[in-house]
C-alpha positions in Angstrom: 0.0 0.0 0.0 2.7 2.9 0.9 4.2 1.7 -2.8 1.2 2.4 -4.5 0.6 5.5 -2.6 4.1 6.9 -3.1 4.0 6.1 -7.1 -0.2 7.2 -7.7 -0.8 3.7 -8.8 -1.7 0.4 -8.3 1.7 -1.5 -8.7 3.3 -5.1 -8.2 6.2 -5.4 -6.0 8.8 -7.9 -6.5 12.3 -8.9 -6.1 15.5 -8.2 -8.3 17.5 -11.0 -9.0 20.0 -10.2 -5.3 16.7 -11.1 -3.6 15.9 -7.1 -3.0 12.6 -5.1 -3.4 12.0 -4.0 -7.1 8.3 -2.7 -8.4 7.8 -5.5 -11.5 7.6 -3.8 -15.1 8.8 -0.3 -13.7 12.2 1.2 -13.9 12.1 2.9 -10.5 14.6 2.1 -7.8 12.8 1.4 -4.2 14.4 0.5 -1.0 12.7 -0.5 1.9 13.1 -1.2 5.6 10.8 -1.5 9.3 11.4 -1.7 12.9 8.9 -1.9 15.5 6.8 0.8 15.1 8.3 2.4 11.4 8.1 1.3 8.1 10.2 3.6 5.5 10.2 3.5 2.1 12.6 5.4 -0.8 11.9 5.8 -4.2 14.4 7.4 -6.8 13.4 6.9 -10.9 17.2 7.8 -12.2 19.5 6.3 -9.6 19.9 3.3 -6.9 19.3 3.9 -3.5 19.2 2.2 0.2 17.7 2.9 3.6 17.7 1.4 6.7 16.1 2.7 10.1 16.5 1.7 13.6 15.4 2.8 17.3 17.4 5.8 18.7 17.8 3.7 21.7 19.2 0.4 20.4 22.1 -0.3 22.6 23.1 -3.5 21.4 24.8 -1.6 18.5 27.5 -0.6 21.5 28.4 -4.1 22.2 29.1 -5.1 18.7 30.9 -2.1 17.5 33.7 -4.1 16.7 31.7 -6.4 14.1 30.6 -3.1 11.8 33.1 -0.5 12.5 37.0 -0.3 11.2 39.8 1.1 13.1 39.1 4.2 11.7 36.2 4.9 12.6 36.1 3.6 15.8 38.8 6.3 16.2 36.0 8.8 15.8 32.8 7.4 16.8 33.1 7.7 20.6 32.5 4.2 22.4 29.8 5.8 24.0 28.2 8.0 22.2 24.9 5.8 21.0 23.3 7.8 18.2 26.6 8.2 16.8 26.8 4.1 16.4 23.3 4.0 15.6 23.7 6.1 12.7 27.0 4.4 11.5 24.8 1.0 11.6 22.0 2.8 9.6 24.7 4.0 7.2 26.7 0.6 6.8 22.7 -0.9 5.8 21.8 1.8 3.8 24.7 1.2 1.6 24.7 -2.7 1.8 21.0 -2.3 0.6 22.1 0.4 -2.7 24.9 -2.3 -3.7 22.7 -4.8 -3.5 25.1 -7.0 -2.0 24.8 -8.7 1.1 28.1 -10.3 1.3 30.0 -7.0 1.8 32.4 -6.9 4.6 31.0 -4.2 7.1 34.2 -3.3 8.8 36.4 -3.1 5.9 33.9 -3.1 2.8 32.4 0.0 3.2 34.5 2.8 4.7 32.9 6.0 6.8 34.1 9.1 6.4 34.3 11.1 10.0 30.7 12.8 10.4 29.4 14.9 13.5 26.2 13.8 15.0 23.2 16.4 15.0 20.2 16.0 16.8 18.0 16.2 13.9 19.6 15.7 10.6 23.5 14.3 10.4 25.2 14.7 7.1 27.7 11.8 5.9 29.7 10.3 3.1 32.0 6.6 2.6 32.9 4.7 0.1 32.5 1.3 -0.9 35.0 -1.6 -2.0 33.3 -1.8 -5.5 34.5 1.7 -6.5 31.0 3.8 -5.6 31.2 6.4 -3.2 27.9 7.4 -1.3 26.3 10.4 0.3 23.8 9.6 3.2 21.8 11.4 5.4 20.5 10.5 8.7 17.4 12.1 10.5 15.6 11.6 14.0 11.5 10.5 13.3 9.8 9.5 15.8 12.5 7.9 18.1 13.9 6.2 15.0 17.3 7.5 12.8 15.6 6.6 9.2 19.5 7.3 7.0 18.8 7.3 2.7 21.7 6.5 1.1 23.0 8.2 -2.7 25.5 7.4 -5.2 27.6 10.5 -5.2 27.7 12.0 -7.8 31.5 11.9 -9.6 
């Protein structure tokens, strides 16, 4: 239903052939994700995109920093601040959703470039191990960081 209402039409929705969301018989990129309590959808007719969401307050992203974040970035993401890990996490999906490609290493795969959290909207860029580079941004909804992920344009 939120498909049909963000395109004004009565559409199919299917799967590409890496298993992810794609509208049958359209050329229109979607990316979709929930959590308890949020559904989010993003739609983009010229180029691939990815978004993830998860609760402000999920703390297990703390105790498996290690598993998503490179030396670098755990260099800047202080080991306590929890938005700022949330929003890496949201980040690292986003782009893993845009590629298309599940099996890419999250620590090393996809690199982030040092960001400052804002309350409301955080700004952010990385790049990936297959060449892309991305520009994502993160923003507080209803006690959820919903982050969109964009090819950069070169």
């Amino acid at each position: 239903m939120l498909l049909c209402h963000a395109l004004g039409r009565p559409v199919k929705l299917g799967h590409d052939k890496q298993g992810a969301p794609a509208v049958e018989c359209e050329k229109v990129n979607i990316s979709i994700t929930h959590t308890p309590h949020l559904v989010a959808l993003a739609v983009d007719d010229k180029q691939v995109i990815g978004v993830d969401a998860e609760q402000k307050e999920r703390r297990q992203v703390l105790r498996v920093r290690d598993k998503f974040l490179n030396t670098s970035e755990q260099q800047f993401i202080n080991p306590n601040d929890l938005e700022a890990h949330v929003i890496a996490w949201t980040a690292k999906e986003a782009i893993i959703k845009a590629e298309r490609n599940s099996a890419i290493d999250w620590t090393e795969g996809i690199r982030l470039n040092p960001f400052i959290f804002h309350p409301v909207e955080t700004s952010l860029t990385a790049n990936c191990t297959s060449g892309r580079s991305y520009h994502l941004i993160s923003r507080l909804h209803a006690d959820h960081f919903i982050t969109l992920a964009t090819l950069e344009i070169q």
